[in-house]
C-alpha positions in Angstrom: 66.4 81.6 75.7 70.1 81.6 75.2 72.3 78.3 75.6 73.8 78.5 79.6 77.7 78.1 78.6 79.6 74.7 79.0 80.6 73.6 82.7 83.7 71.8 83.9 84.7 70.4 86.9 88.4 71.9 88.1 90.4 70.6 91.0 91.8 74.6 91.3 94.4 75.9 89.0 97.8 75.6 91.0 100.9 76.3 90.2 103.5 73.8 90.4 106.9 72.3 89.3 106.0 70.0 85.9 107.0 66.7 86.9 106.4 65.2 83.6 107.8 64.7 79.8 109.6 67.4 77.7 108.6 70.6 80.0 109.7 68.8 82.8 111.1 71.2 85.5 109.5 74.1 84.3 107.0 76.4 86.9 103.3 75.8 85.2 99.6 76.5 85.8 98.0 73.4 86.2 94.5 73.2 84.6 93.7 70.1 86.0 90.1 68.5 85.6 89.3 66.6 88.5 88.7 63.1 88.9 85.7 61.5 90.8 87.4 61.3 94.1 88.9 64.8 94.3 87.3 68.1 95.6 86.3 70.2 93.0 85.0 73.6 91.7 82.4 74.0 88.8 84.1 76.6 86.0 82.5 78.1 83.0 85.2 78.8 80.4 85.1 82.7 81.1 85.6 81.7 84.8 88.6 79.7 84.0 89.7 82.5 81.6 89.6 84.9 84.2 91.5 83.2 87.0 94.3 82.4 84.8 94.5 86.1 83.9 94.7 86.9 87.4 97.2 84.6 88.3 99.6 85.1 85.2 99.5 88.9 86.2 100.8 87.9 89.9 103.4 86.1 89.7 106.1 84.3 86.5 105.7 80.8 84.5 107.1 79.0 82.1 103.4 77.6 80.8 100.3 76.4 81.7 99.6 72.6 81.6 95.9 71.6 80.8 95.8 68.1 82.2 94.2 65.5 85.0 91.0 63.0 84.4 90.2 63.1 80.5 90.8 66.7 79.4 90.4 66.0 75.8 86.5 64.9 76.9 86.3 68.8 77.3 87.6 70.2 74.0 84.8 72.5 73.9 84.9 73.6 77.3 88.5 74.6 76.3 88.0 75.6 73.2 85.5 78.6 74.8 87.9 79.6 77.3 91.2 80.1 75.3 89.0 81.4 72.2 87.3 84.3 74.1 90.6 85.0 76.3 93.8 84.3 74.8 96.2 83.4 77.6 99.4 85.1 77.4 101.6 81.9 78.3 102.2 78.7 76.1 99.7 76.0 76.3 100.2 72.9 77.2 97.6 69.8 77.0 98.7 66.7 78.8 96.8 63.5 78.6 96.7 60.2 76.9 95.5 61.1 73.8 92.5 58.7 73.7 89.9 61.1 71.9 92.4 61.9 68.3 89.0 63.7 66.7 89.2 66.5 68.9 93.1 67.8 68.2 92.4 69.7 65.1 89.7 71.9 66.9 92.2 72.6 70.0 95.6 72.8 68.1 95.5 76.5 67.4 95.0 77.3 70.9 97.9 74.5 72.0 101.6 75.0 72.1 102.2 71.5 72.7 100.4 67.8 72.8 101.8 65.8 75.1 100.8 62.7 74.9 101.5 60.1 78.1 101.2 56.9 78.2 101.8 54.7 81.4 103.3 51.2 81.9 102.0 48.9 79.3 98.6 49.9 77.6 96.4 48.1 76.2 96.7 48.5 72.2 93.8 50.3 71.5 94.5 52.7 73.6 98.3 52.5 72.1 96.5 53.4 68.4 94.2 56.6 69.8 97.4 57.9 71.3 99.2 57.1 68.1 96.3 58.7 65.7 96.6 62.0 68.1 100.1 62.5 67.3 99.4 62.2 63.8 96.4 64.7 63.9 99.0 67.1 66.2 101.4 66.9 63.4 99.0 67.4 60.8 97.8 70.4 62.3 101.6 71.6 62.4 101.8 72.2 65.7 104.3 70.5 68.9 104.2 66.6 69.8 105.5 64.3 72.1 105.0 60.7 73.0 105.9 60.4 77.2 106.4 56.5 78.3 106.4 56.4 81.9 107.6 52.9 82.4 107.0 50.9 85.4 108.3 47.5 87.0 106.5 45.6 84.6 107.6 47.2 81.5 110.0 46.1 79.2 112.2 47.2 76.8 110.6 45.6 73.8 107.1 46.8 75.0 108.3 50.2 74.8 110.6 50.0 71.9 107.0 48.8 70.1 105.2 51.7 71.0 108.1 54.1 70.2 108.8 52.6 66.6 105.1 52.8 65.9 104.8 56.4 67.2 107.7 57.2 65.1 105.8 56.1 61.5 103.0 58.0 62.6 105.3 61.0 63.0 109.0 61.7 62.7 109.0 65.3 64.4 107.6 64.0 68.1 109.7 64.6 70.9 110.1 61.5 72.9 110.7 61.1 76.4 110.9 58.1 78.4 110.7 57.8 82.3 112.0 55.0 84.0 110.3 53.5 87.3 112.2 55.1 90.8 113.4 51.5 91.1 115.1 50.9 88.5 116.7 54.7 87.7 120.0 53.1 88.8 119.5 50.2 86.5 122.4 51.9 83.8 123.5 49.4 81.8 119.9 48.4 80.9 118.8 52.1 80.2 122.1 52.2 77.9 121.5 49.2 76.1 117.6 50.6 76.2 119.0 54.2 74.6 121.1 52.5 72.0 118.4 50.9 70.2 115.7 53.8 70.9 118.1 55.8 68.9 118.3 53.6 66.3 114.2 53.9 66.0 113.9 57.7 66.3 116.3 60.4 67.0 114.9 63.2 69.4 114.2 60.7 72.7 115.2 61.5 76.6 115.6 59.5 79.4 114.8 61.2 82.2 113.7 60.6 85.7 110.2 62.0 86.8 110.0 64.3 89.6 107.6 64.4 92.4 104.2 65.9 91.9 103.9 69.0 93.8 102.5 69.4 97.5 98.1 69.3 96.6 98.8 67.6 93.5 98.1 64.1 92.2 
C-alpha cells in the first residue's frame, strides 16, 4: 500500500502587503502554517501546489512568503509541493531559523532565507539562527538576518547578534526594525547605525508595517 502524502496545517494562503525585513512592502502570497490557536485547513503538498497556481494566474505579486508557526518543522512537506510544482514567483521562507539541518534540502527551491529574530533571544536560539545563515550561504543562495527590536532591546544586545551573524556570513542582508515607540528615537538609531556599519556593511533601518487585515 502506498505511503498517504505528508499533511500540513495552513491558516489559507492570503495575499498581503510583507510587513517584514528586506521584501518589506512588496504584494506576497503568504504560506502561513498555523499556530494552535488559529483556524486552519489540512493541505497535502499537491493541494498547496495547486492553489498557489490558481491564485498566481489571477491576479500580480512580487513573491510568495512561506512563513507563520515553525515552517522549517515542515521541510518535507515543502519540499513535495515546490518539487512536483514549481511556482512561478520567488520564494520566500521566513522564520527564525531554529532547525539549520533542513536549509540545504529546501535552498534550491528558496529565493531567499529570512531569518527573524525578535527582541532579545535566548542564545541558543541566537546560534541555530546563526548556523542557518551559514548553511543558506553555503548553499549559495539569498540571506538575511531581521532584528525586530523591542522596548527592552538594546543596542549592545543587537550589535552582538549582528557582529556574530556577520562572521558566520559576510553576504546577509541585514535589517533592523525598531519598536513603534521608539521610531522617533533619531539620535539613538544614528548613533545605533554608525556602529552597525562599522560591523557589517549591507544593514537597514526600517520601520515595520502593519500585518495585513486576517493576518497575525
Amino acid at each position: 500500500m502506498p505511503a498517504l502524502p505528508p499533511t500540513a496545517a495552513l491558516a489559507g494562503v492570503p495575499a498581503g502587503v510583507q510587513g517584514n525585513g528586506v521584501w518589506l512592502g512588496r504584494r506576497q502570497l503568504f504560506v502561513r502554517f498555523a499556530a494552535e490557536a488559529e483556524t486552519a485547513t489540512m493541505y497535502t503538498p499537491d493541494a498547496l501546489a495547486g492553489e498557489l497556481q490558481r491564485l498566481i494566474a489571477r491576479s500580480s505579486y512580487h513573491s510568495i512568503s512561506v512563513s507563520g508557526r515553525d515552517p522549517m518543522a515542515n521541510a518535507a512537506f515543502l519540499e513535495m509541493a515546490f518539487a512536483k510544482h514549481p511556482p512561478s514567483l520567488p520564494v520566500m521562507l521566513d522564520c527564525d531559523g531554529q532547525r539549520p539541518e533542513v536549509v540545504a534540502g529546501l535552498a534550491r527551491h528558496l529565493a531567499l532565507l529570512q531569518i527573524t529574530l525578535e527582541g532579545n533571544p535566548p542564545e541558543t536560539d541566537v546560534e541555530h539562527a546563526i548556523a542557518s545563515l551559514r548553511a543558506a550561504a553555503a548553499a549559495g543562495i539569498a540571506h538575511a538576518l531581521v532584528l525586530a527590536a523591542d522596548e527592552q532591546t538594546t543596542d549592545g544586545q543587537l550589535l552582538r547578534v549582528l557582529s556574530q551573524a556577520h562572521m558566520a556570513s559576510g553576504q546577509m542582508a541585514a535589517v533592523v526594525h525598531p519598536p513603534a515607540s521608539g521610531a522617533d528615537e533619531n539620535r539613538r538609531w544614528l548613533n545605533f547605525m554608525e556602529q552597525a556599519a562599522a560591523l557589517h556593511g549591507d544593514i537597514r533601518l526600517m520601520p515595520r508595517l502593519p500585518r495585513p487585515t486576517g493576518m497575525r
